[in-house]
Structure formats: structure tokens, C-alpha cells
PDB file with one MODEL, atoms N, CA, C and O in Angstrom:
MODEL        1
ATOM      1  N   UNK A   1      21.540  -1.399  -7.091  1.00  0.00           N
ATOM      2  CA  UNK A   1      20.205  -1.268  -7.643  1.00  0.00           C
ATOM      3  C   UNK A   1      20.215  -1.563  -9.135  1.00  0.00           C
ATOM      4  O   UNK A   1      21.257  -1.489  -9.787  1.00  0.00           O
ATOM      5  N   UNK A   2      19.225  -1.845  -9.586  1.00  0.00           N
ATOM      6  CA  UNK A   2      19.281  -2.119 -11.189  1.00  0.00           C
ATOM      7  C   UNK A   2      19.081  -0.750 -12.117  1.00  0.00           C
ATOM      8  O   UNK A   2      18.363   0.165 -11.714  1.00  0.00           O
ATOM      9  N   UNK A   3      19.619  -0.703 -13.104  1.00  0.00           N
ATOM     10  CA  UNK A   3      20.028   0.501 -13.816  1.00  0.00           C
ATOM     11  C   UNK A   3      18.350   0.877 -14.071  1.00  0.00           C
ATOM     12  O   UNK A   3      17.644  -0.066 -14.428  1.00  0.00           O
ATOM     13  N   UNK A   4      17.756   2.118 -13.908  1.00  0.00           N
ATOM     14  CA  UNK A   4      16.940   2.784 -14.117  1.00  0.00           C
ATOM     15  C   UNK A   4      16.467   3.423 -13.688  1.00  0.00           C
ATOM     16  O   UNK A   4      17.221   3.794 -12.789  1.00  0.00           O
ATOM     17  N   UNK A   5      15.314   4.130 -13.610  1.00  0.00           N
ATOM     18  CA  UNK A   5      15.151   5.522 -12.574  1.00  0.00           C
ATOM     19  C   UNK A   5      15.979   5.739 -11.170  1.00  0.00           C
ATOM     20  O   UNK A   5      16.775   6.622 -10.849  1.00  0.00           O
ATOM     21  N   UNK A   6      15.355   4.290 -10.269  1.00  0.00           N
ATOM     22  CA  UNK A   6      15.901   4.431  -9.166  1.00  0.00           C
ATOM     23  C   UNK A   6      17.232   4.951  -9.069  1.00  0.00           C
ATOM     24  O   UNK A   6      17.669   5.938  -8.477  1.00  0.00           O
ATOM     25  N   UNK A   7      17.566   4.423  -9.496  1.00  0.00           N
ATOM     26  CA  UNK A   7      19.512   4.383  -9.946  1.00  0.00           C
ATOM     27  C   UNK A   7      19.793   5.774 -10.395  1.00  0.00           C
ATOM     28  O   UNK A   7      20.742   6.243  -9.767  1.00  0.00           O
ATOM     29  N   UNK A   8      19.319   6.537 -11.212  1.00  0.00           N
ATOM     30  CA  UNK A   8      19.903   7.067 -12.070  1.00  0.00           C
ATOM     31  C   UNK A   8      19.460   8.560 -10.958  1.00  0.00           C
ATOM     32  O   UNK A   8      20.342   9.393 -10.752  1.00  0.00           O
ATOM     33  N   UNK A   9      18.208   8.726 -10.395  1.00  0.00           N
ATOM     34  CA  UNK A   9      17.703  10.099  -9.459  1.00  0.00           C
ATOM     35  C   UNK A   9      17.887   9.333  -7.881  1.00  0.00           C
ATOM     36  O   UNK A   9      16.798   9.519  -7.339  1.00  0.00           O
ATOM     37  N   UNK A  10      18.367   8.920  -7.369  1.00  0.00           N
ATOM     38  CA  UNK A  10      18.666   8.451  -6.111  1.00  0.00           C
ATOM     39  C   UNK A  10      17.129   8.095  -5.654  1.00  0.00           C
ATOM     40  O   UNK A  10      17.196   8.182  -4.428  1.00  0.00           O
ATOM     41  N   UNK A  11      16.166   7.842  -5.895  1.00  0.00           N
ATOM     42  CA  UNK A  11      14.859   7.346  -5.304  1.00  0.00           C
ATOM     43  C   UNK A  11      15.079   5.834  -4.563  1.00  0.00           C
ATOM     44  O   UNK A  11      14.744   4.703  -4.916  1.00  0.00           O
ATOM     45  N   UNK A  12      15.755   6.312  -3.443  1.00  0.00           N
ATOM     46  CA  UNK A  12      15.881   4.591  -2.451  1.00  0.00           C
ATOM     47  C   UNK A  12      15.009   4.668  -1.571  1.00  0.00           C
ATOM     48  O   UNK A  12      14.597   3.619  -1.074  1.00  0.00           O
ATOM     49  N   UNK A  13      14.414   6.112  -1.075  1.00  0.00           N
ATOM     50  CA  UNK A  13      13.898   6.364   0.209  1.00  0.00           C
ATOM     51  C   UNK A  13      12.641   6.714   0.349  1.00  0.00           C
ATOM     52  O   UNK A  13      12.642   7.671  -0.425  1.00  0.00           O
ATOM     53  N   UNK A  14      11.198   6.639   0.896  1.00  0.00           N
ATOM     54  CA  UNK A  14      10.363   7.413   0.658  1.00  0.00           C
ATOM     55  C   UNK A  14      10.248   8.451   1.867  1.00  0.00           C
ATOM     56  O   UNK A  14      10.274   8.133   3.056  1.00  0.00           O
ATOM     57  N   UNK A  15      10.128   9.638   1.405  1.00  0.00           N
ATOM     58  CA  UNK A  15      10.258  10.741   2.698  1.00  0.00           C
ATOM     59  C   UNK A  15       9.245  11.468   2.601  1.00  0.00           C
ATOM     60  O   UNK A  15       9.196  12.424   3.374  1.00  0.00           O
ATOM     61  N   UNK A  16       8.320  11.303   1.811  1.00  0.00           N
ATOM     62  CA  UNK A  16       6.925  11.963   1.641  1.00  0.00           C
ATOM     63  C   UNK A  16       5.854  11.494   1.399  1.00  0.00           C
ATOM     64  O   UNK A  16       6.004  10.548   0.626  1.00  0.00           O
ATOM     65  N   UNK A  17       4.323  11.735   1.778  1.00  0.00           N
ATOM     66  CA  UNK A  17       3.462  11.368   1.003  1.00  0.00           C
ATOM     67  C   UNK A  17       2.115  11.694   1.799  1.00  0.00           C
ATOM     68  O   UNK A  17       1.953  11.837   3.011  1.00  0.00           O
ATOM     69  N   UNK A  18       1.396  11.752   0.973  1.00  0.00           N
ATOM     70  CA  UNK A  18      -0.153  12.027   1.060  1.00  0.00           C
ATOM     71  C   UNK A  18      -1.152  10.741   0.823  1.00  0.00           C
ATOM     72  O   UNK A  18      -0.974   9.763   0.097  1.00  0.00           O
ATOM     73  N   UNK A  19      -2.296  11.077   1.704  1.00  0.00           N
ATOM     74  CA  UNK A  19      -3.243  10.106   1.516  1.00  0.00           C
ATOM     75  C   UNK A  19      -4.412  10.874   1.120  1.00  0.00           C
ATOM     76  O   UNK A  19      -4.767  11.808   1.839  1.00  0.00           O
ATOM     77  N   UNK A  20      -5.236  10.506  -0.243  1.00  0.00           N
ATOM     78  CA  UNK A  20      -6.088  11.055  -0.355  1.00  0.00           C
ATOM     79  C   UNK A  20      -7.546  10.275  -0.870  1.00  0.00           C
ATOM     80  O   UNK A  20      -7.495   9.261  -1.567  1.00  0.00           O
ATOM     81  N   UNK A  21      -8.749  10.848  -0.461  1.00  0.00           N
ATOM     82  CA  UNK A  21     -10.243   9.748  -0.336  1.00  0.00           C
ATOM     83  C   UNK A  21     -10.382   8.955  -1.761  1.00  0.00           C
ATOM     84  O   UNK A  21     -10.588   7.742  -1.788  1.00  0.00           O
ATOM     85  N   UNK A  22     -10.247   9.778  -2.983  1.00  0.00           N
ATOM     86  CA  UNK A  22     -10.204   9.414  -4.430  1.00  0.00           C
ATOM     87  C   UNK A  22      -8.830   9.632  -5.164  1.00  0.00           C
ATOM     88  O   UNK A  22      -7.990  10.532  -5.159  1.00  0.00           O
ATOM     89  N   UNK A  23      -8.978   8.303  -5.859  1.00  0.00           N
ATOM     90  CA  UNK A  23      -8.010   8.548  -7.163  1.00  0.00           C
ATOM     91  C   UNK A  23      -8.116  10.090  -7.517  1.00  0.00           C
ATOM     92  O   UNK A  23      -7.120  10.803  -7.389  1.00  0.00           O
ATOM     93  N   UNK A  24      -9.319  10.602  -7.960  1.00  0.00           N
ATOM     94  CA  UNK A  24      -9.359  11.589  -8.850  1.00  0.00           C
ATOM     95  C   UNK A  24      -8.484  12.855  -7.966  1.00  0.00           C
ATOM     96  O   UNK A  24      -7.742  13.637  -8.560  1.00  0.00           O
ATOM     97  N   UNK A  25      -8.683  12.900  -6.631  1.00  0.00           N
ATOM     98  CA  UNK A  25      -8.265  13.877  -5.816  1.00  0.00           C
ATOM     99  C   UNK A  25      -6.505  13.805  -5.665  1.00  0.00           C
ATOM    100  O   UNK A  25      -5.739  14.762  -5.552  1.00  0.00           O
ATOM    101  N   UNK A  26      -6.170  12.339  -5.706  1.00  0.00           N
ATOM    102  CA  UNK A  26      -4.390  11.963  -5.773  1.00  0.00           C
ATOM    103  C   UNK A  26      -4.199  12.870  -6.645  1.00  0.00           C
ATOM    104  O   UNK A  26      -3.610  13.921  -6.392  1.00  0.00           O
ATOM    105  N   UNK A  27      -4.651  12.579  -7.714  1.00  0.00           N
ATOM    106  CA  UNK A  27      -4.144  12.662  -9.466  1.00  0.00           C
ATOM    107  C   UNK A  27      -4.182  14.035  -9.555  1.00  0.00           C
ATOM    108  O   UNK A  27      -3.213  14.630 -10.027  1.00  0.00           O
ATOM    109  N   UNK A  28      -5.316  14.721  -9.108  1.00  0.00           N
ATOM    110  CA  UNK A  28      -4.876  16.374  -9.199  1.00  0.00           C
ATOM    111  C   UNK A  28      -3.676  17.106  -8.067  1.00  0.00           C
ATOM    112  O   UNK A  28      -2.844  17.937  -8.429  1.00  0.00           O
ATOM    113  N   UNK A  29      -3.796  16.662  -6.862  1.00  0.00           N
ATOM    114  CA  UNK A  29      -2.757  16.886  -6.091  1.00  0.00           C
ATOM    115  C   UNK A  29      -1.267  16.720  -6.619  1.00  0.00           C
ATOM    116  O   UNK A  29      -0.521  17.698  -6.663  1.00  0.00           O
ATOM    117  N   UNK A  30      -0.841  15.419  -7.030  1.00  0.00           N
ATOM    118  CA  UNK A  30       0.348  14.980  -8.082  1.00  0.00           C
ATOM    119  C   UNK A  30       0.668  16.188  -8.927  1.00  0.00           C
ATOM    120  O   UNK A  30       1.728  16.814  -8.926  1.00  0.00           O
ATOM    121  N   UNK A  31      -0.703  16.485  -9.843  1.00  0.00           N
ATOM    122  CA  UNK A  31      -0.481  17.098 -10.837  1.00  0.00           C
ATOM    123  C   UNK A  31      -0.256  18.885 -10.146  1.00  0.00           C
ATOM    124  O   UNK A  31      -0.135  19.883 -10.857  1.00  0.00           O
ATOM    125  N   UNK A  32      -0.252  18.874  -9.111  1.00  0.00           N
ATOM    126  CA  UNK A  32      -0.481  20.046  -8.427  1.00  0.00           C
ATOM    127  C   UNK A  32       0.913  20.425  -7.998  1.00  0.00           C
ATOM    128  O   UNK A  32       1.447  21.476  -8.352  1.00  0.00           O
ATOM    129  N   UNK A  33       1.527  19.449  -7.157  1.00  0.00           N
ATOM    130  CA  UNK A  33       2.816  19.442  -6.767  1.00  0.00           C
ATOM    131  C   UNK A  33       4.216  19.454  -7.731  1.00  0.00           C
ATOM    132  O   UNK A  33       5.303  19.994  -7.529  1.00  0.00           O
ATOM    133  N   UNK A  34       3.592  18.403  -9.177  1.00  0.00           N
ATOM    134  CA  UNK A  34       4.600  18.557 -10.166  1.00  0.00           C
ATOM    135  C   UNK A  34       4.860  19.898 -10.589  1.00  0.00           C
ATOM    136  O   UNK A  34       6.074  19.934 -10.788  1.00  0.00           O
ATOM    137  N   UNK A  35       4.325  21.111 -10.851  1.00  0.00           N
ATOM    138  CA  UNK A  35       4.078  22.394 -11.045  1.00  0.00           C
ATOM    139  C   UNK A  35       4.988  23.007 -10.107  1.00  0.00           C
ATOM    140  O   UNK A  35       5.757  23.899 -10.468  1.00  0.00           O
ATOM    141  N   UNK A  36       4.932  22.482  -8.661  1.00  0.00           N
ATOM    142  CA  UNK A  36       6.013  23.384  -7.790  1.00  0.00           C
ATOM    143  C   UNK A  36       7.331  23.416  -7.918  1.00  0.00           C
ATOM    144  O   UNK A  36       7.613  22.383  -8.525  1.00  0.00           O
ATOM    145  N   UNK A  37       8.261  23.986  -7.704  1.00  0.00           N
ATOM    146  CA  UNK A  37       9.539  24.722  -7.746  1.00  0.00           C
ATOM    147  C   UNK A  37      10.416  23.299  -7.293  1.00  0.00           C
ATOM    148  O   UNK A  37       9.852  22.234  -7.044  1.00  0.00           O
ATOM    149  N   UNK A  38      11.615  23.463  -7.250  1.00  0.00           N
ATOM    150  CA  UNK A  38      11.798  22.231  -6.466  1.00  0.00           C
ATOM    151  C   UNK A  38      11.963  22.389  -4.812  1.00  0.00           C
ATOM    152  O   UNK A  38      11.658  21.523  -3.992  1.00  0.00           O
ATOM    153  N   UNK A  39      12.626  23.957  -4.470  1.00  0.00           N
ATOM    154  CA  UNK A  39      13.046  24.559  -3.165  1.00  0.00           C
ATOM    155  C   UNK A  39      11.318  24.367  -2.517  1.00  0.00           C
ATOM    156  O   UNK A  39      11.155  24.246  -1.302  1.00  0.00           O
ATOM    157  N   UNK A  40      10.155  24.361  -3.453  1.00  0.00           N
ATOM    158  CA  UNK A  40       8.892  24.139  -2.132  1.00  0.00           C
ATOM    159  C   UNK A  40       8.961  22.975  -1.779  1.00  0.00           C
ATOM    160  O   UNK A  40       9.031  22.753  -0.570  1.00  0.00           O
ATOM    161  N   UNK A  41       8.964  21.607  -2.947  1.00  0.00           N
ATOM    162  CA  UNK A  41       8.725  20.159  -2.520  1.00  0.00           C
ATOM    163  C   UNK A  41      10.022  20.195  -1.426  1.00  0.00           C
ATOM    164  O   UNK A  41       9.830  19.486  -0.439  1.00  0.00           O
ATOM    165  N   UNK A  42      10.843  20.655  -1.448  1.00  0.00           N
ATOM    166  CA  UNK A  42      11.913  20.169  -0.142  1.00  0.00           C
ATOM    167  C   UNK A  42      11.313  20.865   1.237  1.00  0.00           C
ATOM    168  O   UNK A  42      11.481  20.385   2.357  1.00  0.00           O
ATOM    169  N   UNK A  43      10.559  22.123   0.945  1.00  0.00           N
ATOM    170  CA  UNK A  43      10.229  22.359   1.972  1.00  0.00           C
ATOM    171  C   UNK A  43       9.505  21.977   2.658  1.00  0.00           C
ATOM    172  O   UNK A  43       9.731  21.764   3.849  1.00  0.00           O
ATOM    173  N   UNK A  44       8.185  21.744   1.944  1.00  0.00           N
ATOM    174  CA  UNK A  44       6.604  20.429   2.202  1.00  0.00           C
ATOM    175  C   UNK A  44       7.310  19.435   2.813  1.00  0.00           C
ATOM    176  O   UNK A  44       6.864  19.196   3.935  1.00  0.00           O
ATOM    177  N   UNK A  45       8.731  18.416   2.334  1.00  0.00           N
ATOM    178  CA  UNK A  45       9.178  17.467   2.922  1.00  0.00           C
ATOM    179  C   UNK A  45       9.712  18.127   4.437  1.00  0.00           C
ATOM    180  O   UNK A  45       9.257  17.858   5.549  1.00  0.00           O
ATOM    181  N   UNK A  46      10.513  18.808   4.191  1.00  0.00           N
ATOM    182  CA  UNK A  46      11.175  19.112   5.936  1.00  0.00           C
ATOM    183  C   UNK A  46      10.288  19.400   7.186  1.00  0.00           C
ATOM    184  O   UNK A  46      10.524  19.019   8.333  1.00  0.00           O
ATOM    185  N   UNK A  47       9.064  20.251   6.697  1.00  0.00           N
ATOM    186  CA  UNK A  47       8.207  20.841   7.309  1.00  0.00           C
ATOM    187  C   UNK A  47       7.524  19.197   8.257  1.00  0.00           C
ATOM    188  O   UNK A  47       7.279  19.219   9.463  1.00  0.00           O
ATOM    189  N   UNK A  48       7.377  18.206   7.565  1.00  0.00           N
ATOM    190  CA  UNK A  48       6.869  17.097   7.680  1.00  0.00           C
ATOM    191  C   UNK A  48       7.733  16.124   8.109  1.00  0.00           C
ATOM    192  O   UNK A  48       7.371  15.241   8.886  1.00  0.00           O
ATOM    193  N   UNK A  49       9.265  16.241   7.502  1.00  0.00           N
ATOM    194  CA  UNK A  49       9.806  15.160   7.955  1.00  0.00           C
ATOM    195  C   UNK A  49      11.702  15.557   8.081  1.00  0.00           C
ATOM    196  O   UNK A  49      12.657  15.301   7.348  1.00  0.00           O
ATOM    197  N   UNK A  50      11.556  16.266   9.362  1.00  0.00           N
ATOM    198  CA  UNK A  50      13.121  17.380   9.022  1.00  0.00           C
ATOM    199  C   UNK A  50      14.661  16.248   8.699  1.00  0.00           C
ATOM    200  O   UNK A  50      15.747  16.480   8.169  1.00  0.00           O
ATOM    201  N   UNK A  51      14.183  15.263   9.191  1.00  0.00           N
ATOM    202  CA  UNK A  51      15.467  14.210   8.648  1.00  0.00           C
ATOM    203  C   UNK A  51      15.530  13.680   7.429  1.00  0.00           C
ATOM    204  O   UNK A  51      16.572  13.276   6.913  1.00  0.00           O
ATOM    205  N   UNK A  52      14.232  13.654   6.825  1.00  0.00           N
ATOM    206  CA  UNK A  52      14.445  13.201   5.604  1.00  0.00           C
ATOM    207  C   UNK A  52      14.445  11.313   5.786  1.00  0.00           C
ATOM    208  O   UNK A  52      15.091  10.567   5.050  1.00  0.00           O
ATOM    209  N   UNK A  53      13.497  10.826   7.020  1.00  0.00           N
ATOM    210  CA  UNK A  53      14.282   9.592   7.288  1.00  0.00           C
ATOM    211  C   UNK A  53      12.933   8.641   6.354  1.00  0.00           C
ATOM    212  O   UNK A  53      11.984   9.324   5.969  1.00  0.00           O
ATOM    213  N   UNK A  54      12.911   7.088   6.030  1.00  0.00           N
ATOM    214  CA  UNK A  54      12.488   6.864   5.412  1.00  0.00           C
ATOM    215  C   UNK A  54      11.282   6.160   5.654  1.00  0.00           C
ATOM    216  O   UNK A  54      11.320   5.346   6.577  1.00  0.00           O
ATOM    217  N   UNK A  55      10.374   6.273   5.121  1.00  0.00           N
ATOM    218  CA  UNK A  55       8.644   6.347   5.657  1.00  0.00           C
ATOM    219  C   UNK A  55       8.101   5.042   5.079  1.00  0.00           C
ATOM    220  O   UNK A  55       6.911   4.730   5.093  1.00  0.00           O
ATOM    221  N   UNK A  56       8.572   4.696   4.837  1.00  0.00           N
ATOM    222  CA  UNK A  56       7.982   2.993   4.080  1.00  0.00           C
ATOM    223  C   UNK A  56       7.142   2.452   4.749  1.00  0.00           C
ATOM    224  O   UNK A  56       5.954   2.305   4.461  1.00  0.00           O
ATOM    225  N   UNK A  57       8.063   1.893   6.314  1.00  0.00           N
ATOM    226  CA  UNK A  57       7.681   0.924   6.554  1.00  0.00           C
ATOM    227  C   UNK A  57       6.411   1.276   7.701  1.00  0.00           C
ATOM    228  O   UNK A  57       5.634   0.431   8.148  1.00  0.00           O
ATOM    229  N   UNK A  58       6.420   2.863   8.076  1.00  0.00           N
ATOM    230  CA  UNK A  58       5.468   3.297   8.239  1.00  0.00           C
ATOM    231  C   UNK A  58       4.376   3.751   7.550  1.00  0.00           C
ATOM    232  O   UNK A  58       3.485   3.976   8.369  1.00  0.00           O
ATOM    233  N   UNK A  59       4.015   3.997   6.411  1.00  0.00           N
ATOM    234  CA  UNK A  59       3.642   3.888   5.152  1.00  0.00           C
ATOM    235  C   UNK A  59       2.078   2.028   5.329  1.00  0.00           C
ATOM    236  O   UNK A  59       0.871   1.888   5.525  1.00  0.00           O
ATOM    237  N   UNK A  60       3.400   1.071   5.064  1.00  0.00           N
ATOM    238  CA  UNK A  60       3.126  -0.404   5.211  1.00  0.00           C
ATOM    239  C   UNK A  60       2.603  -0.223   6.596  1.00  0.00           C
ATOM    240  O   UNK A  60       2.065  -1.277   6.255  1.00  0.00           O
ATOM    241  N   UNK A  61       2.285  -0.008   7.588  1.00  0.00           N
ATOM    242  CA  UNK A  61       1.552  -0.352   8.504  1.00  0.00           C
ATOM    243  C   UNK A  61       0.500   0.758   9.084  1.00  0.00           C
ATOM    244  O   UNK A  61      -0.144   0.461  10.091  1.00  0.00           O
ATOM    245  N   UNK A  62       0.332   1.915   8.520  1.00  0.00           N
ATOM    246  CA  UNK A  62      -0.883   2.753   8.781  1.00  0.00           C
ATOM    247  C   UNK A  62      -1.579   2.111   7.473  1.00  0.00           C
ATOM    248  O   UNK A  62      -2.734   2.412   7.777  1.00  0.00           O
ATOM    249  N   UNK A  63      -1.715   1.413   6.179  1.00  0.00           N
ATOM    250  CA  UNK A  63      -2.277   0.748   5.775  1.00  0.00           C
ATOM    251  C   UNK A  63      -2.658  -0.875   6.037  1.00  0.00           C
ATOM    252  O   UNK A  63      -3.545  -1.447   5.404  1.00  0.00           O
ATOM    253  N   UNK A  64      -2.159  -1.266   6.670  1.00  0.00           N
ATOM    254  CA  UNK A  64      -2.362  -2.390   7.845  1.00  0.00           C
ATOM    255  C   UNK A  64      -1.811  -3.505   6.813  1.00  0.00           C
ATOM    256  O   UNK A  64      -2.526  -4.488   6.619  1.00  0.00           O
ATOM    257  N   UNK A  65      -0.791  -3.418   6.262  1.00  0.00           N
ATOM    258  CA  UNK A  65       0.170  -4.222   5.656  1.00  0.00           C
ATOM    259  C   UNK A  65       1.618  -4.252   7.082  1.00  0.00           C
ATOM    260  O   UNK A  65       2.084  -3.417   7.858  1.00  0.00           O
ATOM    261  N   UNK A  66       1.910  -5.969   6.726  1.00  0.00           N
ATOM    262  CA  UNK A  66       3.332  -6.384   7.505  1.00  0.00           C
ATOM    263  C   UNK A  66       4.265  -5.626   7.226  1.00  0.00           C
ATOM    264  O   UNK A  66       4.178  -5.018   6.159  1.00  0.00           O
ATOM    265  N   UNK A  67       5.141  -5.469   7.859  1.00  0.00           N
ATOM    266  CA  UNK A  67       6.283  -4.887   7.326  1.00  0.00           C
ATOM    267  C   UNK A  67       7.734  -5.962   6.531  1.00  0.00           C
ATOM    268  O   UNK A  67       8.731  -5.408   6.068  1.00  0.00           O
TER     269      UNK A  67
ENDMDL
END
């Protein structure tokens, strides 16, 4: 990977995420979740996705993008 975030916090995978109606509603949620602990965001993830496996390319096609 090329030297920078990715690289440096292991971010290869996406294992989480929310869809929400407005920007404005993302942006407070974000700002909602940054606030949590880190032991909850792992839990929000397991609760949702217990492998941890990676959601992309499902991601790319409930938005009706190719994979």
C-alpha cells in the first residue's frame, strides 16, 4: 500500500457502515460515533458483522454500482 493512513492504521477493509437520508444526518452520526469508546465501535461492528469480513463490494452493489 502507499505510505499513509491506510498503511500506517491497517484500513484495507470496510466492515462497517451506515446509510443515511441527508448529509446533515451522516455528519452528526460520524460525529456521534467519533465520541464512542473504542470497545463500543467494535461492538456496533460484531453485532453487525461477527467476522469482520469485508463489505465493499457489497457496499458497490446495494448502491447499484459494478463491482
Amino acid at each position: 500500500m502507499i505510505d499513509g493512513f491506510t498503511k500506517r492504521y491497517w484500513a484495507g477493509r470496510l466492515v462497517y457502515f451506515e446509510s443515511q437520508d441527508t448529509a446533515e444526518q451522516g455528519v452528526k452520526r460520524e460525529k456521534q460515533l467519533k465520541r464512542w469508546r473504542r470497545a463500543w465501535k467494535i461492538e456496533l461492528i460484531e453485532q453487525n458483522n461477527p467476522t469482520w469480513r469485508d463489505l465493499f463490494t457489497e457496499v458497490l452493489v446495494e448502491f447499484g454500482y459494478e463491482p
